[in-house]
C-alpha positions as CSV (number, residue, x, y, z in Angstrom):
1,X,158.3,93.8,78.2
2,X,158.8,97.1,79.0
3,X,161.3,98.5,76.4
4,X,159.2,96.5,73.9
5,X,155.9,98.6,74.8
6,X,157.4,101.9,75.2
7,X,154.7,104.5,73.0
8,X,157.3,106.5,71.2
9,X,160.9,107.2,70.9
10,X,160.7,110.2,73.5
11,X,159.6,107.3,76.1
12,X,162.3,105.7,75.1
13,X,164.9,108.4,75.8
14,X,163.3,109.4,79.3
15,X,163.2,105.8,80.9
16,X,167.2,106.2,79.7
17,X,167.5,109.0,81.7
18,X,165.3,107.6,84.6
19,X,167.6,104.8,84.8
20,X,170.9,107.3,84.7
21,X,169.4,108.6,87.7
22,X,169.3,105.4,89.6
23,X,172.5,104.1,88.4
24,X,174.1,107.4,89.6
25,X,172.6,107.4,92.4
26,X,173.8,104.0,93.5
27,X,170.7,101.9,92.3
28,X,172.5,100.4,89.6
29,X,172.3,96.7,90.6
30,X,168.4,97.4,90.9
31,X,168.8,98.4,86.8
32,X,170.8,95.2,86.6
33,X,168.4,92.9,88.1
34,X,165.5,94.4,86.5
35,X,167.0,93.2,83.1
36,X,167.0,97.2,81.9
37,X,169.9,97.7,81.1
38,X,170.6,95.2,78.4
39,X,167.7,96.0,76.6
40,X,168.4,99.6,76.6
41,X,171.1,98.5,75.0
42,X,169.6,96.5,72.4
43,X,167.7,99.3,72.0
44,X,170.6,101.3,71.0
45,X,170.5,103.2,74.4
46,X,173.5,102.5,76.3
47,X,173.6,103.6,80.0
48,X,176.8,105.1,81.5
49,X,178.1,103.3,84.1
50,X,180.9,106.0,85.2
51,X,179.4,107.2,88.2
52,X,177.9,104.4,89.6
53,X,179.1,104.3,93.0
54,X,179.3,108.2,93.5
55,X,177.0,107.5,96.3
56,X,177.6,104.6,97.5
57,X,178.2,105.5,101.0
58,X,174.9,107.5,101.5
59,X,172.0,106.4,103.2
60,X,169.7,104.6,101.1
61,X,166.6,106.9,102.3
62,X,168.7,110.1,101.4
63,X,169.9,108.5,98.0
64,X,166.4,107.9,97.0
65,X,165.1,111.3,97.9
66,X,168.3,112.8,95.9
67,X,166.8,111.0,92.9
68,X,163.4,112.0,93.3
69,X,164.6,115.8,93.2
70,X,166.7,115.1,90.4
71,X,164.1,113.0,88.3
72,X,161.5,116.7,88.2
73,X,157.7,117.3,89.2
74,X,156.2,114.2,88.3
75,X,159.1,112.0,90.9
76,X,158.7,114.8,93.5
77,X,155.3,114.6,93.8
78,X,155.4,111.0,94.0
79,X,158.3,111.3,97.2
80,X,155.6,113.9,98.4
81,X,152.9,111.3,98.5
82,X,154.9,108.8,99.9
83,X,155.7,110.8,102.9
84,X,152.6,109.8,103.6
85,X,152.4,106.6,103.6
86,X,153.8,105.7,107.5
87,X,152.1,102.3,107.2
88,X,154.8,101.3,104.6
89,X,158.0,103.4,105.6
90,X,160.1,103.9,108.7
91,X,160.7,107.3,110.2
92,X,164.1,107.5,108.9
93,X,162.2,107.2,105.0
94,X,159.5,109.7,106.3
95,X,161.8,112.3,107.1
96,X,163.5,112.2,104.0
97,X,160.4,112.4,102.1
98,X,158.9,115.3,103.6
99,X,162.1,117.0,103.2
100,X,161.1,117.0,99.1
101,X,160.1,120.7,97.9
102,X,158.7,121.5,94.8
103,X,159.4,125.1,94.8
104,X,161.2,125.5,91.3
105,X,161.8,128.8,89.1
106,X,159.0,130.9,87.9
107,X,158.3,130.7,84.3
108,X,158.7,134.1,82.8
109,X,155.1,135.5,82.2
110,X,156.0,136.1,78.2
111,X,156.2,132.3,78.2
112,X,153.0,132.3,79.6
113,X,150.9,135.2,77.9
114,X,150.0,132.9,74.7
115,X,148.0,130.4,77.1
116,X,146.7,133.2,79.2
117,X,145.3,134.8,75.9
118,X,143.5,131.3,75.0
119,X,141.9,131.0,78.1
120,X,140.7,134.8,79.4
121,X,140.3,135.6,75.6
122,X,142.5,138.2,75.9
123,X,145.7,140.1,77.6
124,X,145.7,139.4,81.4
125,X,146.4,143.5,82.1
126,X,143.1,143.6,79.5
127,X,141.0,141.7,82.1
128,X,142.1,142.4,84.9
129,X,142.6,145.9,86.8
130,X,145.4,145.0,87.9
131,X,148.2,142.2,87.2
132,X,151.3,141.2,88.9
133,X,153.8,140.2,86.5
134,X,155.9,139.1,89.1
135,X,154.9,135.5,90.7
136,X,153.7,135.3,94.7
137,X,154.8,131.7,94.5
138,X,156.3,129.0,92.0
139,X,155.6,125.4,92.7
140,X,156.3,122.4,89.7
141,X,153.1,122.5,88.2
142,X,151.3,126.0,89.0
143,X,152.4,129.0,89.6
144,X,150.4,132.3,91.3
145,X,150.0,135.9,90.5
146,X,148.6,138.7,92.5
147,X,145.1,140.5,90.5
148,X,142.3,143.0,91.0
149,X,139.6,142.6,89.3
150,X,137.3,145.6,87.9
151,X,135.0,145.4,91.2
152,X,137.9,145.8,92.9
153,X,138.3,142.3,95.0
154,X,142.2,141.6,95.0
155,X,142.2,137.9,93.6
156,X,144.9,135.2,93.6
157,X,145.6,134.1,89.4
158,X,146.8,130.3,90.0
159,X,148.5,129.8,86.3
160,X,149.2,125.9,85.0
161,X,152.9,125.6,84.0
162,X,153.1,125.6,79.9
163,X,153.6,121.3,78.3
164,X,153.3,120.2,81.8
165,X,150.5,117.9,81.7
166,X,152.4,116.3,79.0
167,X,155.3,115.8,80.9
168,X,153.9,114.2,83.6
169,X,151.2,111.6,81.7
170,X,155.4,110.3,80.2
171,X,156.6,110.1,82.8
172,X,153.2,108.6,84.6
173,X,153.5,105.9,81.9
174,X,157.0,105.1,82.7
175,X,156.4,105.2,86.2
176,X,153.5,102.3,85.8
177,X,155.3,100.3,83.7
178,X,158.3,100.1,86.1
179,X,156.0,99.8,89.1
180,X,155.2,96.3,87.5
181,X,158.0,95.1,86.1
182,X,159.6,95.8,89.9
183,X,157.0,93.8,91.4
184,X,157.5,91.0,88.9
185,X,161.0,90.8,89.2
186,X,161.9,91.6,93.1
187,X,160.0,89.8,95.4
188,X,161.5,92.3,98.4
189,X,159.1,95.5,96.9
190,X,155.9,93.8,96.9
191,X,155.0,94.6,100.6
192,X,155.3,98.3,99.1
193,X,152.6,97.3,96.9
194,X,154.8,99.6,94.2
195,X,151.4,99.3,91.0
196,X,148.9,100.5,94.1
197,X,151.3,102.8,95.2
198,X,151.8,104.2,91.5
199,X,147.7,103.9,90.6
200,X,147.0,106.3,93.6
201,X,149.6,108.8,92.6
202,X,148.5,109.1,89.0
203,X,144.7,109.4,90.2
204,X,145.6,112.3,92.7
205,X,148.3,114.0,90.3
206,X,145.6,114.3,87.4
207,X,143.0,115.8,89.9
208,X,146.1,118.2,90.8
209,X,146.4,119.1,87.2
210,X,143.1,120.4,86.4
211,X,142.7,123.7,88.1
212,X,139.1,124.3,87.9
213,X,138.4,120.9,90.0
214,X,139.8,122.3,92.7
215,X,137.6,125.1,92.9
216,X,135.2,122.4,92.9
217,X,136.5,120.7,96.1
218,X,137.1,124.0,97.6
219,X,133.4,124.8,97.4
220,X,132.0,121.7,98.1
221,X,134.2,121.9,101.8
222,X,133.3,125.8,102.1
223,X,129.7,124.6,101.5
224,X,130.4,121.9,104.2
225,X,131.8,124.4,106.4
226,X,128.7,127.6,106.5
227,X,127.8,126.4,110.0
228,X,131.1,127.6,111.2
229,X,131.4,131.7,110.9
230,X,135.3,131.3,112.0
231,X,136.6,129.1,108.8
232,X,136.9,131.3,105.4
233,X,138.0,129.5,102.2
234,X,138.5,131.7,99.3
235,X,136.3,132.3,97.1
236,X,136.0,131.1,93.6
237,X,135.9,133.1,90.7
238,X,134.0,131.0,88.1
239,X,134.1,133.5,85.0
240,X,137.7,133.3,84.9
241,X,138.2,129.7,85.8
242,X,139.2,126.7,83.4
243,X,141.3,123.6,83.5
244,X,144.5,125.3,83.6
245,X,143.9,128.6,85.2
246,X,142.0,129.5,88.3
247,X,141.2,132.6,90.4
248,X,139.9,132.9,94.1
249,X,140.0,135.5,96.2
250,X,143.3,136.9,97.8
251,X,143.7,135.7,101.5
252,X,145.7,139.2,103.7
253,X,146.2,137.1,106.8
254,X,149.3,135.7,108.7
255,X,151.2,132.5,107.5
256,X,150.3,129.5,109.8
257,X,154.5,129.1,110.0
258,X,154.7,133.0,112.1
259,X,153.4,132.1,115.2
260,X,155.9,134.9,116.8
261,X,153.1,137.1,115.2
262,X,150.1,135.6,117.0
263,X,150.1,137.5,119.8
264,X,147.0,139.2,121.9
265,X,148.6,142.4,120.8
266,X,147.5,141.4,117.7
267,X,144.3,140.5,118.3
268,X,144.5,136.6,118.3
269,X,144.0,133.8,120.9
270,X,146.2,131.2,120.0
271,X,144.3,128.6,122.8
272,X,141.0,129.6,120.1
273,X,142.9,129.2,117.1
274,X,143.7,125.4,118.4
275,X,139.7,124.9,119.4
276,X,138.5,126.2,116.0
277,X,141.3,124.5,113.8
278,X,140.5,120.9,115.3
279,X,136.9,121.4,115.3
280,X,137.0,122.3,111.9
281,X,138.9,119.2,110.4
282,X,136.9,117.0,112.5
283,X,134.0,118.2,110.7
284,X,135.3,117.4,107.4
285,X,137.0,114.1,108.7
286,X,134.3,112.6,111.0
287,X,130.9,114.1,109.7
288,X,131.3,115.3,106.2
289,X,133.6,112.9,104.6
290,X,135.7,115.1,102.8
291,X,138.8,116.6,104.3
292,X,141.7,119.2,103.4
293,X,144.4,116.3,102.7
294,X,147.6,118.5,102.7
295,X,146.9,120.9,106.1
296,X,150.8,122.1,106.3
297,X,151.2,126.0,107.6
298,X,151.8,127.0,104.2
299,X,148.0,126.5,103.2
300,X,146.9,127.7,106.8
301,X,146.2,131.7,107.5
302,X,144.8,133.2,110.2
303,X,142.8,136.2,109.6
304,X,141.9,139.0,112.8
305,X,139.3,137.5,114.8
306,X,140.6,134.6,115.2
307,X,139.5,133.3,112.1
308,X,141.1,130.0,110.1
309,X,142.0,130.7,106.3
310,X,142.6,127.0,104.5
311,X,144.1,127.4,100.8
312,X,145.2,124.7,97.9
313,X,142.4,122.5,97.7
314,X,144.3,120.7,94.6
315,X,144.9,117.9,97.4
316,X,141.3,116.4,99.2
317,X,140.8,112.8,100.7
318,X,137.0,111.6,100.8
319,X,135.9,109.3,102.7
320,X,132.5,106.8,102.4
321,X,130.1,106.5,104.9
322,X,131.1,103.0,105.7
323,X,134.8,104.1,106.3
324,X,133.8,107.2,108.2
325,X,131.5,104.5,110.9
326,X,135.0,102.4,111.1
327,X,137.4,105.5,111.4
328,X,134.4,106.4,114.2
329,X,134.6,103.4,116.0
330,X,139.1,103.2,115.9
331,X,139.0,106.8,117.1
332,X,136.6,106.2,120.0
333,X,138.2,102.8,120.8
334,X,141.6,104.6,121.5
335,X,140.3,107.6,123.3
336,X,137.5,105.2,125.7
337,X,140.4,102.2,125.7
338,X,139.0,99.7,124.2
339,X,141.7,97.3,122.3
340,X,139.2,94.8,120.8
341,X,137.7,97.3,118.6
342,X,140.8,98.6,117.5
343,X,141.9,95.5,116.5
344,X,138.7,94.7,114.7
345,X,138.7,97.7,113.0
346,X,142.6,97.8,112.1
347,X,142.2,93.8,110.1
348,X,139.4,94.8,108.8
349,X,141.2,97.8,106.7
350,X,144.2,95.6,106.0
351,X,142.4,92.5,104.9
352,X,144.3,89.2,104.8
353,X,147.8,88.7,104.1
354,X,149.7,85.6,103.3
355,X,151.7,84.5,106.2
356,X,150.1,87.0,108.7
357,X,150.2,85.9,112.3
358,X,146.7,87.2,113.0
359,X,147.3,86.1,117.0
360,X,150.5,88.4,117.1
361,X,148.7,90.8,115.3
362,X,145.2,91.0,117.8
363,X,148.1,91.0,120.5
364,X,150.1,93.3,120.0
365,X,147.5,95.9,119.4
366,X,145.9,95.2,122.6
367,X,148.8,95.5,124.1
368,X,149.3,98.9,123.1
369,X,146.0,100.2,123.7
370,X,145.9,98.9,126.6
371,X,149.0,100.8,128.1
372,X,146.7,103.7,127.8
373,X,144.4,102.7,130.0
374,X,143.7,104.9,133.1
375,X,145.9,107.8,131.4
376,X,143.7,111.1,131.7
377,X,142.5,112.0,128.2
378,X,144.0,115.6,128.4
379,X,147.2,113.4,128.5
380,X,146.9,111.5,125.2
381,X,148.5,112.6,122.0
382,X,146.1,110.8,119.4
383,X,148.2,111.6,116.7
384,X,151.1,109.6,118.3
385,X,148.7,106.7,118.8
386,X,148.1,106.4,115.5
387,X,151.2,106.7,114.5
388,X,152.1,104.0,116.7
389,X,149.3,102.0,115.6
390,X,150.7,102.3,111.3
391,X,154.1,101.4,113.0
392,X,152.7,98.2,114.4
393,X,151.2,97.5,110.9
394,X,154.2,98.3,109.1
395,X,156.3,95.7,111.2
396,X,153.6,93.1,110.2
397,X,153.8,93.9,106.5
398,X,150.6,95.1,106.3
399,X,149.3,98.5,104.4
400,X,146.5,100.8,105.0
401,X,144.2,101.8,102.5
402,X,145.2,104.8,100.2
403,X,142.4,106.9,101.8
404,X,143.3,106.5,105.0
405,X,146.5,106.5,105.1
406,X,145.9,110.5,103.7
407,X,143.7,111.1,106.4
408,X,146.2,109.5,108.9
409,X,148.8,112.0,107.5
410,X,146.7,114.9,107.8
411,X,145.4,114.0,111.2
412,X,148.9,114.2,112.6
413,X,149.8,117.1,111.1
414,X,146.7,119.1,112.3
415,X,147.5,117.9,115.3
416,X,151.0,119.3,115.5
417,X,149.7,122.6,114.4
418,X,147.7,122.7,117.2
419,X,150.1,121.7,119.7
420,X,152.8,124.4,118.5
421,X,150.0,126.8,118.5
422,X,148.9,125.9,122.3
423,X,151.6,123.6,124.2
424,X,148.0,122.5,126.5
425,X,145.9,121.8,123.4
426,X,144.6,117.8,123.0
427,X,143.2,116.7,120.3
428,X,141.7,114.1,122.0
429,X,139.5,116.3,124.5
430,X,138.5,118.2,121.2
431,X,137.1,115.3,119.7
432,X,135.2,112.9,122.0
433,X,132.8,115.2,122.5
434,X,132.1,115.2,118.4
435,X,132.5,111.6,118.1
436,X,129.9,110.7,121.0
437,X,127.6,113.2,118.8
438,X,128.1,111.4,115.6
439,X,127.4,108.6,117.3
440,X,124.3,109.5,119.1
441,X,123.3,110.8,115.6
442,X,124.0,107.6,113.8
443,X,121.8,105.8,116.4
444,X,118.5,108.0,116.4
445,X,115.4,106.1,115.1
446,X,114.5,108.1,112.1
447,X,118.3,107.4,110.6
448,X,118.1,104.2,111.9
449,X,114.9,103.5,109.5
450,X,116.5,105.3,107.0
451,X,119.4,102.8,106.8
452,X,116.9,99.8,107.5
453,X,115.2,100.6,104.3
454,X,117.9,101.0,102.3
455,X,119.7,97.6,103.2
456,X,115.9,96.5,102.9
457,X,115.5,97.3,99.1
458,X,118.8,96.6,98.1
459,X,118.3,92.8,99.9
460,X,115.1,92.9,97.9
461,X,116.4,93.7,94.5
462,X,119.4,91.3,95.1
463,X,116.6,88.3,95.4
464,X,114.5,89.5,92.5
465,X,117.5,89.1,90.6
466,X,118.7,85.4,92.1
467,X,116.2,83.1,89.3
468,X,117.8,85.4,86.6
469,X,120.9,84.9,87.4
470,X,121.3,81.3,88.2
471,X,118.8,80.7,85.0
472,X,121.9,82.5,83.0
473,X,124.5,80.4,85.4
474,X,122.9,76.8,84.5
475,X,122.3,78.0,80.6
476,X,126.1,78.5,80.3
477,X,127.1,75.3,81.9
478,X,125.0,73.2,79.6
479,X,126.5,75.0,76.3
480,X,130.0,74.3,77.9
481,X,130.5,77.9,78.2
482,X,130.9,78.2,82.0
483,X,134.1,79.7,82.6
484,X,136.5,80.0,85.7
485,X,139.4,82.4,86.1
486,X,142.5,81.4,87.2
487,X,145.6,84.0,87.8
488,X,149.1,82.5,88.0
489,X,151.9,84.8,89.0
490,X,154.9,84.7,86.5
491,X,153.1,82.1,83.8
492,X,154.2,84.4,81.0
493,X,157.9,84.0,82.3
494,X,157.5,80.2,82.4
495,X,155.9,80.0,79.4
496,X,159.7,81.9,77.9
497,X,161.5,79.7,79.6
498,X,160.0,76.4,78.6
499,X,160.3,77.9,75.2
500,X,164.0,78.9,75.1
501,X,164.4,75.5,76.6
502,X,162.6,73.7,73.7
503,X,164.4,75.6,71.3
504,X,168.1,74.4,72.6
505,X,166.4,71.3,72.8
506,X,165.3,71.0,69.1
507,X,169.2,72.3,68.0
508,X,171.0,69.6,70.1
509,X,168.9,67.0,68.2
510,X,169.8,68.6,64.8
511,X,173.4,68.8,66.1
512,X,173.5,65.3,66.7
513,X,172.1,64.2,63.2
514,X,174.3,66.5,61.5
515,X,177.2,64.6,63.5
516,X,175.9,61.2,63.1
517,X,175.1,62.0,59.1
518,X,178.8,63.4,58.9
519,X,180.0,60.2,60.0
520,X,178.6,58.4,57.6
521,X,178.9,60.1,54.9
522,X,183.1,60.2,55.5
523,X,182.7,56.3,55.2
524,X,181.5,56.8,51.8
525,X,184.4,56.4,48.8
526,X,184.0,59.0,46.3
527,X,182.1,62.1,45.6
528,X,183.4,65.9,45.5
529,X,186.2,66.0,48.0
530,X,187.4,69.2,50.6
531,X,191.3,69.5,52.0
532,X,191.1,65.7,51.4
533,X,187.8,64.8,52.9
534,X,184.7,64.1,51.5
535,X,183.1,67.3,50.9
536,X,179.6,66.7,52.4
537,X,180.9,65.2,55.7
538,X,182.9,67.9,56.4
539,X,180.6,70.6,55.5
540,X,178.3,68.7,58.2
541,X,180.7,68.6,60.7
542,X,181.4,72.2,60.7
543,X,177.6,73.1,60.5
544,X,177.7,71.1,63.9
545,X,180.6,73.1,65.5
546,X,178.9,76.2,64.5
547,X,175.7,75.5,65.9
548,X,177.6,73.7,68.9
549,X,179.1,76.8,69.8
550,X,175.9,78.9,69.6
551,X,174.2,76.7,71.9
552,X,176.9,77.0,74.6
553,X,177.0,80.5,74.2
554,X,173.5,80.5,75.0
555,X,173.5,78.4,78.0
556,X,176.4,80.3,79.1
557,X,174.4,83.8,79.1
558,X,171.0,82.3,80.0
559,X,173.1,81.3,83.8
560,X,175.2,84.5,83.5
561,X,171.6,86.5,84.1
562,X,170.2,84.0,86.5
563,X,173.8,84.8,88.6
564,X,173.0,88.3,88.5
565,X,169.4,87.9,89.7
């Protein structure tokens, strides 16, 4: 159980407040039905119930992002990641999502100076030239100061919020454990796949935590990217780097929101900026496998010369080799119209699902890739097609994988970038000329051998192994140790039940002796006597009331909670 497991009484105190949060934010029956509430109060934790239907009337989407803002960092970032995730949510959920912001006030730098002395070794105005005091920007678990350093190169200090790792692993914990319990107890969620959901956002909100990993990620893509002169990510500045303080070089360039200031005046061809942005993430997308996973204009500059500026690598999607030939084959079979690959491709990355019309499915898509067909490519929005496509998916049930549903995310918004940079630009046009390259790269002989070999050796170590392995099988059988695992859903629950059940059981058969023994006894003349009775008869019969009413009682609560389920 969840209040059972909690870690220590600070756990305790926050899952009250978590649950405040819902009740006040009309999610109270959700509280109810998880069975939170009345162990909270066992606990000695006692919810208020005041407020509960102060927001009643408001829209379920905007209720949940209210309480996601209200909840801090850890909630926030979860909402952020969740915007995302177009495969599970509607458009109405989306846009509530995005419209989470975790610009929060700047931690005064005093607070900060005894960390900064730990890890530069001394004062920050000591080891730098030159330190702003004053924050450039303030986000929930970073904030960034302006530097020079003694060569002179004007550097960006990106500074980890003091006890912040510990408050998010508390409230990660939380998060888990009611990620289970919810998919336990209501049925409706589990399309959500809320533990997945929850898994992913702890793995990519630890990476976000350590600082120096991603200067890591932001050299491996600016390694990735030497072959193209016109993309600049900042430097790193390793001597100065550790978990929870990082410093790259300062990027002077304009903000990918100001596009009143592109102008030729200025020195920039917005129709090149479009070319150069697109051919850049299809790079990382489509050849390299790792990708800039949170492109928005605020990590965007453009520098003169019609260079592209990419910042905040604390967010990065990989892709394998295997997904990258899928994501290949999806991406050409929208763009060359061909539905059966799509479709191939799109089951593939959802897998099975119970009670999945796979004919509707292989329809459906068809049916929409097929409207495409004879439409000039300079007319197709591929963003919007694969948008379309998570839509169909979501009306099925079914959920991407957590990798690509980032890179869906990113390829949409890269693609409206480029769009409000040129109105003509076509993401499309950009890349079939890059995927037809790929391909005819995947396909020459000497990676063709390559691959050949490899599935050859692995296919060769797999059958060394076989006599081994079925030796070990057949050993285990004989010794009667062969084992086979076998998962039921809720067993734990049953088990409870059956239990409780035998227990009310066991005290109607000691009610009924005590009744029947009572009975007896009062036929018996003599003996110690009580208000005229004989003493032990009566004693029995009320020992039989008493434990008469406790079993009622607890039938009557045992439906009471089944009611409220």
């Amino acid at each position: 159980m969840l209040i059972e497991t909690l870690d220590t009484a600070r756990d305790l105190g926050r899952l009250k407040e978590i649950l405040g949060v819902m009740v006040r934010h009309g999610f109270g029956d959700t509280v109810r039905r998880l069975g939170l509430a009345d162990r909270l109060e066992r606990a000695g934790q006692a919810l208020n119930w005041t407020h509960a239907a102060d927001l009643a009337r408001v829209e379920p989407p905007v209720q949940v992002r209210l309480a996601l803002e209200e909840l801090g960092p850890a909630f926030v970032k979860f909402g952020q990641i969740l915007a995302g995730r177009a495969d599970l949510f509607g458009p109405e959920w989306i846009a509530e999502f995005e419209k989470l912001h975790s610009q929060v006030p700047a931690v005064p730098i005093d607070a900060l100076r005894p960390q900064l002395r730990e890890d530069l070794g001394a004062e920050p105005e000591a080891v730098f030239a030159w330190f702003d005091t004053t924050p450039l920007a303030a986000a929930s678990i970073a904030q960034v100061h302006r530097a020079r350093l003694q060569d002179g190169s004007e550097v960006i200090v990106k500074i980890r919020r003091p006890g912040i790792a510990d408050t998010i692993q508390a409230d990660l914990r939380l998060l888990q454990r009611l990620a289970a319990l919810a998919e336990a107890e209501l049925p409706a969620l589990k399309p959500y796949r809320p533990q997945q959901l929850v898994r992913e956002f702890a793995r990519s909100l630890r990476r976000e935590l350590d600082l120096a990993g991603e200067c890591r990620q932001a050299e491996r893509i600016a390694t990735n990217m030497a072959a193209l002169p016109h993309i600049v990510i900042p430097r790193v500045h390793w001597a100065y780097t550790r978990e929870r303080i990082n410093v790259q070089d300062f990027i002077d360039g304009t903000p990918g929101g100001a596009l009143a200031a592109l102008t030729p005046e200025a020195g920039f061809d917005r129709t090149v900026l479009a070319q150069r942005g697109a051919q850049a993430v299809l790079q990382m997308i489509v050849k390299d496998g790792v990708f800039h996973a949170d492109p928005h204009p605020g990590n965007v500059f453009y520098l003169p010369g019609n260079r592209i500026a990419f910042i905040d690598f604390g967010m990065v999607g990989r892709l394998s080799q295997r997904r990258r030939d899928e994501l290949l084959q999806l991406l050409l079979g929208l763009v060359e119209h061909q539905p059966q690959a799509v479709a191939d491709v799109l089951l593939d990355w959802t897998g099975d699902a119970q009670g999945l019309n796979l004919g509707q499915l292989e329809t459906e898509i068809e049916a929409f890739v097929d409207q495409y067909h004879g439409v000039p490519l300079a007319q197709l929005s591929l963003g919007q097609m694969l948008a379309d496509v998570t839509a169909i998916l979501r009306e099925h049930h079914l959920g991407l994988p957590s990798d690509l549903a980032l890179l869906i995310k990113a390829f949409i918004s890269l693609e409206g970038m480029g769009r409000n940079l040129d109105p003509d630009f076509h993401m499309a046009s950009e890349a079939l000329p890059l995927l037809k390259q790929v391909v005819r790269e995947r396909y020459e002989p000497k990676v063709l051998a390559g691959r050949a070999w490899s599935t050859l050796r692995r296919a060769l170590a797999t059958v060394e192994q076989l006599p081994d392995d079925i030796g070990r099988l057949l050993r285990n059988a004989r010794r009667g140790h062969l084992q086979v695992g076998i998962e039921l859903a809720h067993l734990k629950r049953v088990g409870d039940q059956i239990d409780r059940s035998a227990n009310r059981l066991a005290m109607a058969l000691v009610i009924a002796a005590l009744i029947i023994g009572s009975s007896i006894v009062m036929t018996v003349k003599g003996g110690p006597t009580l208000f005229g009775l004989p003493a032990f008869g009566f004693l029995g019969f009320f020992g039989a009331v008493v434990c008469g009413l406790w079993l009622v009682r607890a039938i009557w609560r045992s439906s009471h909670h089944r009611d409220d389920d």
